[in-house]
C-alpha positions in Angstrom: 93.8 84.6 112.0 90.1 84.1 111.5 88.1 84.9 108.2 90.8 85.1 105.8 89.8 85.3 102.5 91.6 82.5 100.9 93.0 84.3 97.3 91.8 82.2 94.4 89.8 82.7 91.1 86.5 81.4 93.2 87.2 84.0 95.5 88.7 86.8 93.4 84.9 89.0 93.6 85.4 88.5 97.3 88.9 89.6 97.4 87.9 92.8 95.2 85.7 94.0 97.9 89.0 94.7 99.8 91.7 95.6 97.2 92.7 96.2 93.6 92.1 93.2 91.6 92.1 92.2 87.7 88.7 93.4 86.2 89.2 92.1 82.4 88.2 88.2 82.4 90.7 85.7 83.2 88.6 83.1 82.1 88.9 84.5 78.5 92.8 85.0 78.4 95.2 82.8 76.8 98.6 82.5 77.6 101.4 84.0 74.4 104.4 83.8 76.7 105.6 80.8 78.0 107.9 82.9 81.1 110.9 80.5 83.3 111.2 81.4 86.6 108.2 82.5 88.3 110.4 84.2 91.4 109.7 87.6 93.1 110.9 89.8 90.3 109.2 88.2 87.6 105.8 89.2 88.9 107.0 92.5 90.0 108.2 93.5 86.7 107.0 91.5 83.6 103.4 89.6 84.9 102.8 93.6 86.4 103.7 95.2 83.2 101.3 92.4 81.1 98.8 92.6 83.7 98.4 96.4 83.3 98.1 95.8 79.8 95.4 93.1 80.3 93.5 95.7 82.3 94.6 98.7 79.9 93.1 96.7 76.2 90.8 94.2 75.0 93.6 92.0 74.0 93.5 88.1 75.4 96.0 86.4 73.6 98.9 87.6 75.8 98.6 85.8 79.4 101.4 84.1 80.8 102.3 80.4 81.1 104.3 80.0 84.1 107.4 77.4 84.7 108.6 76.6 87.7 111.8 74.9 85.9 113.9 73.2 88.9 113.5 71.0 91.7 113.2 74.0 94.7 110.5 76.0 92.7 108.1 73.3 93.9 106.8 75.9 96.8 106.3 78.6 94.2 104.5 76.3 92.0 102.1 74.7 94.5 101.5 78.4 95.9 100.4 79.7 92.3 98.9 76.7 91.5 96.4 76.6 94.5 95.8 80.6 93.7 95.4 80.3 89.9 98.2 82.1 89.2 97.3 85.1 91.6 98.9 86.9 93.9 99.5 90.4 95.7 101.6 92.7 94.8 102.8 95.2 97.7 104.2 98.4 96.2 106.3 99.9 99.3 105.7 103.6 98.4 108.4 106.3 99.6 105.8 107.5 102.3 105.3 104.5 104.1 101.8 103.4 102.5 101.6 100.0 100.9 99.6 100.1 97.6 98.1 96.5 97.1 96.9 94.8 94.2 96.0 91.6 92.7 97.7 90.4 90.0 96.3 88.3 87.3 98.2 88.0 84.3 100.0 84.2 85.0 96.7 82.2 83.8 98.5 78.8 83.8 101.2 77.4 86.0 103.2 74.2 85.0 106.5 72.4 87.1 108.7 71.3 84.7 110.3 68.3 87.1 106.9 66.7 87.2 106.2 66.9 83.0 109.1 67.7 81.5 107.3 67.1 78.2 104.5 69.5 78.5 106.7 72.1 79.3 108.2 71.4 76.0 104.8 71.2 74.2 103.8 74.0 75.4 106.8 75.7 74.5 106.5 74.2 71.0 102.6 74.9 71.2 101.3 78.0 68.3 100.0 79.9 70.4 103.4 80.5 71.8 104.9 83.7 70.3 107.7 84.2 73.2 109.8 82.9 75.6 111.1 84.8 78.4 113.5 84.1 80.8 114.5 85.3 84.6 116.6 82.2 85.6 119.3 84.2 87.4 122.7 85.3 85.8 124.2 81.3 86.8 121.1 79.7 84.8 123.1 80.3 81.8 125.6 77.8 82.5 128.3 80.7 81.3 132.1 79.8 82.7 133.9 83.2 83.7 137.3 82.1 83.5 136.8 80.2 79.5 134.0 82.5 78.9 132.1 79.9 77.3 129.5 77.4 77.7 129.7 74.8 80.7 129.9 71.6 79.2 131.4 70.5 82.0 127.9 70.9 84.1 126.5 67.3 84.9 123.1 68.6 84.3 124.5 69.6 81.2 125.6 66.3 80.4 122.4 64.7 81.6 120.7 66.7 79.4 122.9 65.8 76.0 121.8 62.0 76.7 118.0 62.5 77.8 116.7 64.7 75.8 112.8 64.5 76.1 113.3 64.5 79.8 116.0 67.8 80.7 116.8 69.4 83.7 118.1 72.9 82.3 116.8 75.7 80.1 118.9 74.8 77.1 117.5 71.5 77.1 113.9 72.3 77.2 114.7 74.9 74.5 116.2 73.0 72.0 113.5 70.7 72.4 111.1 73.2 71.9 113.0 74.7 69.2 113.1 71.5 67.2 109.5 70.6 67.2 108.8 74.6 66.3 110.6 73.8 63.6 108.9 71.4 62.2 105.9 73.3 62.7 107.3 76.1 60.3 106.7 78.6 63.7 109.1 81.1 64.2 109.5 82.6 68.2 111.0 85.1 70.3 113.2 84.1 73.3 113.4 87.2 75.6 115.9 87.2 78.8 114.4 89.4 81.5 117.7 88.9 83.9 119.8 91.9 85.1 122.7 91.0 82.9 124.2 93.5 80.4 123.8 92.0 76.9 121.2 89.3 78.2 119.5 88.8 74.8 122.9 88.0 73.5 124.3 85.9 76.2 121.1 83.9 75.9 121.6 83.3 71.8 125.3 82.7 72.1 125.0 80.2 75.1 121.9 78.7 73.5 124.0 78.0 70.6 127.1 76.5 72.3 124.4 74.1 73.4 122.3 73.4 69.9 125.4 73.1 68.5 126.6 69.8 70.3 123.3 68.3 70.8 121.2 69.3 67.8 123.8 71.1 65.1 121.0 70.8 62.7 118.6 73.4 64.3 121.8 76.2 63.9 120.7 77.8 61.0 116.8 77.4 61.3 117.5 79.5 64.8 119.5 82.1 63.2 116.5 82.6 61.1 113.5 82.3 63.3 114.4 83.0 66.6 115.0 86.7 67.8 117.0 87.4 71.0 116.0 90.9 71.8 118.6 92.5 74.8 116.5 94.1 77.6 117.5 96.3 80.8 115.1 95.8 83.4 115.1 97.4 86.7 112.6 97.3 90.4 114.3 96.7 93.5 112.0 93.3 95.0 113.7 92.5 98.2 112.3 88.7 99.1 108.7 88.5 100.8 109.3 88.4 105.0 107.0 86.6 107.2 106.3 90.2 108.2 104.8 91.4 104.8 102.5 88.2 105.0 101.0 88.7 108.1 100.8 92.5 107.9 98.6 91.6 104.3 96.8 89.5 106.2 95.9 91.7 109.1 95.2 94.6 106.7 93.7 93.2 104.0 92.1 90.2 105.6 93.2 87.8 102.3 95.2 84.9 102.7 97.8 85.2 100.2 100.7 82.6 101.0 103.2 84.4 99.0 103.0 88.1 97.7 105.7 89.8 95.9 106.7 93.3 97.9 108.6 96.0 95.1 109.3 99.8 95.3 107.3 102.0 93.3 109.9 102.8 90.4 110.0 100.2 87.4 111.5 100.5 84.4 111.9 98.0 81.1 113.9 99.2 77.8 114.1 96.5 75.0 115.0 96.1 71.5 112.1 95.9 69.1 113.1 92.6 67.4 110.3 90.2 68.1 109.2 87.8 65.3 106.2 86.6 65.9 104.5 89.2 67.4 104.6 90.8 70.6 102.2 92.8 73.2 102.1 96.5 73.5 103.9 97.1 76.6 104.8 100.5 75.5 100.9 101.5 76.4 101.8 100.7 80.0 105.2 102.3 80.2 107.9 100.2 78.8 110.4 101.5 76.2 111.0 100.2 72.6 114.6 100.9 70.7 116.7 99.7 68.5 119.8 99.6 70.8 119.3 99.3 74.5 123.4 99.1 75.1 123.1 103.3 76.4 120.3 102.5 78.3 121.7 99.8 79.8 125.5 102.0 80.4 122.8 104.5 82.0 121.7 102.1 84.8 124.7 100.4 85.1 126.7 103.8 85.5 124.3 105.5 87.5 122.5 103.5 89.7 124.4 100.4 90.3 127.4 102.4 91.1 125.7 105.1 93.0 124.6 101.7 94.7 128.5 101.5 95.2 129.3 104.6 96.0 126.3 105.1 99.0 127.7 101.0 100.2 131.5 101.6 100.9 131.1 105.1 102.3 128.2 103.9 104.0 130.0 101.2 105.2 133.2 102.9 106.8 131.1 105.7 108.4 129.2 102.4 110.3 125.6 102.7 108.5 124.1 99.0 108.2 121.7 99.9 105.6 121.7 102.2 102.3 119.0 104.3 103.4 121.0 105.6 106.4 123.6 106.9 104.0 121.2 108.5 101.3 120.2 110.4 104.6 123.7 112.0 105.4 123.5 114.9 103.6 127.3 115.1 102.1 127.1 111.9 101.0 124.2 112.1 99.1 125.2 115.3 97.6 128.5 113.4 96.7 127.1 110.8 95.3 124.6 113.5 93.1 128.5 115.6 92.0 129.7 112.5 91.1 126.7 111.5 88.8 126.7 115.3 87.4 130.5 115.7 87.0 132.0 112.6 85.8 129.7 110.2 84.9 126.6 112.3 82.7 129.3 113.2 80.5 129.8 110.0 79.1 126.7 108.9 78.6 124.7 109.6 74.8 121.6 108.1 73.0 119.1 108.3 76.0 116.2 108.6 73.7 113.1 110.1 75.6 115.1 109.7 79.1 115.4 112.4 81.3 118.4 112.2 82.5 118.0 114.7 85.5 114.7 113.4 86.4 116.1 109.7 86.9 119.4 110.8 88.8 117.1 112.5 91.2 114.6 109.2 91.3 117.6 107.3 92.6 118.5 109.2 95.2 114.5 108.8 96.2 114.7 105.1 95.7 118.5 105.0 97.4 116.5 106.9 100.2 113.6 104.9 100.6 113.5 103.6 104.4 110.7 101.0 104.2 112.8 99.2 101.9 115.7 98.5 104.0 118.7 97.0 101.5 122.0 95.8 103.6 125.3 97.8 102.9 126.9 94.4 103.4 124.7 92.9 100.3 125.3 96.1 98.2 129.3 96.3 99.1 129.7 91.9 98.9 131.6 90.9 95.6 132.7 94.8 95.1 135.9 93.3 92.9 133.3 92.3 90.5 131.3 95.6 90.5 133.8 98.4 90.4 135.2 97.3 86.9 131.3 97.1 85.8 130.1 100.1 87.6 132.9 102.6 88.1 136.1 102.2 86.2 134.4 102.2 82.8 133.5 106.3 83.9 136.8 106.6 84.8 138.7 105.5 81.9 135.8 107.5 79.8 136.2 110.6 82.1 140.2 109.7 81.1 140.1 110.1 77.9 138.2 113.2 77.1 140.5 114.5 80.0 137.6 115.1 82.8 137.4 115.0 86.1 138.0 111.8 88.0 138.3 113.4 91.2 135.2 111.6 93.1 135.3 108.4 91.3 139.1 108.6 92.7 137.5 108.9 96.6 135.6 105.7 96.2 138.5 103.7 95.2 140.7 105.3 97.7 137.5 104.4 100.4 137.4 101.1 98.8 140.9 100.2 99.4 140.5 101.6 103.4 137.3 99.3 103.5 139.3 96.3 102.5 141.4 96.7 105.3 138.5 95.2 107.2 137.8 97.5 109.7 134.9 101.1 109.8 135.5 104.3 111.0 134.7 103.5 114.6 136.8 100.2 114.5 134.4 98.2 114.2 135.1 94.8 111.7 133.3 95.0 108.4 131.6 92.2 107.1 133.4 91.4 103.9 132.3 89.1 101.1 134.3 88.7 98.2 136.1 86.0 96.2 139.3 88.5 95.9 139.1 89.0 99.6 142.7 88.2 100.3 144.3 89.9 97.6 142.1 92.7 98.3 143.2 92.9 102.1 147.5 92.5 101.4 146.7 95.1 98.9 145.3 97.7 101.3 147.5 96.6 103.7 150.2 98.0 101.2 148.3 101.1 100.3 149.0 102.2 103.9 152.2 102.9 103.1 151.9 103.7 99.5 148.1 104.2 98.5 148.8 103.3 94.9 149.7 99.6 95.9 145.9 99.3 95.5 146.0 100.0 92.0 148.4 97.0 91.4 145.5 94.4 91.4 145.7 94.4 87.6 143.1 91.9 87.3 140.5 94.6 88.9 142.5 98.2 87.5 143.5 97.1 84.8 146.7 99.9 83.4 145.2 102.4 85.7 148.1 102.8 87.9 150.0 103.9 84.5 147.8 106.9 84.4 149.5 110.1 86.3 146.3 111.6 86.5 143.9 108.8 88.3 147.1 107.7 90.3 147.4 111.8 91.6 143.7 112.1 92.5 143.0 108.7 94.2 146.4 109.1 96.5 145.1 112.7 97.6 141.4 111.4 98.6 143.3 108.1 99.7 145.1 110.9 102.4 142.3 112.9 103.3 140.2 109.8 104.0 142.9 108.2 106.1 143.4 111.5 108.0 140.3 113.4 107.8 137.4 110.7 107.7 134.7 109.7 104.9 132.4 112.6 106.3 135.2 115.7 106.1 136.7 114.1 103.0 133.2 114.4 101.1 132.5 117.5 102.8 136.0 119.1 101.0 135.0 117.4 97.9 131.5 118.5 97.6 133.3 122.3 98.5 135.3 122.2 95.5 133.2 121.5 92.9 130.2 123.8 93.9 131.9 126.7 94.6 133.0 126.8 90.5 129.4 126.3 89.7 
């Protein structure tokens, strides 16, 4: 395509001519967050949120520095490098319009594989006040089985005997961390990843590591560094070839890689920063001492209303989530469920509106430009339901609630696992417990609570009479009746006591 607009500081007056762009002087900003892992979701969620605040105040000491930490970032890095740190962001509204904008907070881009060392000065540097992370839940080197640190991981290793050269983020930390110390300069390290307790994964596996290759930083960190936990939430499916060229034609800027993001966004995080921090709250994030509700909240809510929509999606033969926010039972299912059995256990949602977000998920469930795969949402569901589901229904269990259409998704569950939808079509099943999952159902055909005997997933709730009761009548109605009449008769009960 001819006359592009290539998207660079040189340009940027150019580019404004044409779409949203950063109006406060870059020139003049100076970068207070060093930030690891310049991906998709970090500059739809934490460069946005600083950006708007760059826009929103005079303030300049809180640009980003951005880190492209491993050996594959190298196209990120060269993209943001060429752009000085700019980029598009493409908000996907629920009507179909794309709302564009330049974003301008990442004022200085560095590849860690290149110079390890001046990712480690920089780190170390004064200006520095925080460190914040989105390096992906495996970044943090955390073993599942020992539940510890990974000092197993070669890069690990490699890292214990080069230490002014490392390949991981608990090398270049302690690193960083030492020489800060020296420099009597206290910091904040901030995870950003969608992990429950991330601020305290990232002190406790930070720790395993300081311990073995520098014990002597231990109690400095314990009295200098803060881990704030954070809940951070905006769906960012990954940039198509399709979003590109469609900026291009549009727009008329040559952007080589823009970040595309629904409209909703949403960041809660402890207030324990301690050496300063900017004012995100002016631009709409949240500030509290505890973000473990919040957290329960999204966890609860929409990553198990994600659940729910997938395998009943799923079975009724729907490829994508959208299609089944769009059958009307099974949305209003999924709404009964949220209102009946899993509000009721939920507390301490300081200035959250608890209707107001329930019904913003079924919006962003609903959204059709944004397309997200059943098979991605349902893939590693033994993992999920003990995160997402079964906390509601042991809570529901003990103040002696209802359980009834938590108990419908397990019974649907255990008829997806047997591989196959409601047309007889095969599923497309991914998940480590596949096997055990599949003998299991195979079981329940004959005795629906053989599902409930995968203890490692359940748990002692096959020992309850109650669950056990509910999820062999929905497993029954589903098998004879269909997802669709099953939620139908569900749905029925429940409104016509309300």
């Amino acid at each position: 395509m001819e006359n592009l607009i290539k998207l660079n500081q040189m340009n940027l007056a150019e580019v404004a001519k044409k779409i949203s762009c950063p109006t406060y002087d870059r020139s003049k900003v100076k970068a207070g967050i060093v930030h690891v892992g310049i991906g998709g979701f970090h500059r739809a969620h934490e460069a946005f949120y600083t950006d708007q605040l760059l826009h929103d105040t005079s303030v300049t000491d809180w640009g980003i520095c951005g880190v492209a930490l491993l050996d594959f970032d190298t196209k990120i890095y060269n993209t943001l490098k060429a752009q000085d740190g700019l980029y598009t962001l493409i908000i996907k509204e629920l009507d179909g319009t794309l709302t564009k904008r330049v974003i301008g907070s990442i004022v200085e881009c560095l590849y860690a594989p290149e110079n390890p060392m001046q990712v480690i000065d920089k780190m170390a540097s004064p200006g520095i006040k925080i460190i914040t992370l989105t390096i992906t839940e495996g970044g943090y080197n955390y073993n599942e089985a020992t539940e510890a640190f990974d000092f197993e991981n070669p890069q690990i290793q490699y890292d214990l005997e080069h230490p002014d050269a490392p390949k991981t983020i608990f090398g270049y930390l302690t690193q960083a961390l030492k020489r800060r110390k020296a420099k009597g300069l206290a910091i904040t390290i901030q995870s950003c990843d969608n992990i429950k307790g991330n601020g305290d994964l990232a002190k406790r596996m930070l720790l395993s590591y300081v311990e073995k290759a520098e014990p002597e930083l231990m109690a400095w960190i314990e009295d200098n560094v803060s881990f704030p936990n954070s809940m951070v939430d905006r769906i960012t499916p990954a940039t198509s070839p399709v979003d590109i060229s469609n900026l291009n034609a549009s727009s008329g800027i040559d952007d080589a890689w823009p970040v595309v993001c629904e409209p909703f966004h949403q960041w809660v995080i402890e207030d324990e920063f301690k050496a300063g921090r900017p004012a995100w709250e002016t631009v709409g994030a949240q500030f509290v001492a505890d973000v473990d509700p919040y957290e329960k909240m999204k966890l609860t809510l929409l990553n198990a209303g994600h659940s729910v929509l997938g395998i009943l999606g799923a079975l009724r033969g729907y490829t994508t989530i959208d299609e089944a926010v769009y059958n009307t039972e099974i949305s209003t299912f999924l709404r009964l469920y949220m209102d009946e059995e899993v509000t009721p256990t939920l507390s301490d949602l300081e200035g959250v509106d608890l209707d107001k977000y329930k019904e913003t998920l079924l919006h962003r469930f609903g959204n059709i430009y944004m397309k997200d795969q059943i098979d991605r949402i349902c893939s590693e569901s033994s993992a999920k339901f003990p995160i997402f589901v079964l906390p509601t229904v042991n809570a529901q269990l003990a103040r002696q609630g209802s359980v009834d259409f938590a108990a419908l998704v397990v019974a649907a569950w255990a008829i997806y696992s047997l591989g196959k939808d409601e047309n007889q079509h095969d599923l497309i099943i991914k998940d480590v417990m596949q096997a055990s999952l599949a003998k299991q159902a195979e079981l329940a055909k004959e005795n629906p609570s053989e599902f409930l005997e995968l203890e490692s997933i359940f748990g002692k709730l096959k020992t309850s009479e109650t669950f056990v009761k509910a999820f062999t009548k929905a497993y029954n109605s589903i098998s004879d009746n269909g997802v669709e009449q099953s939620v139908i008769a569900w749905n029925t009960s429940v409104l016509k006591h309300s």
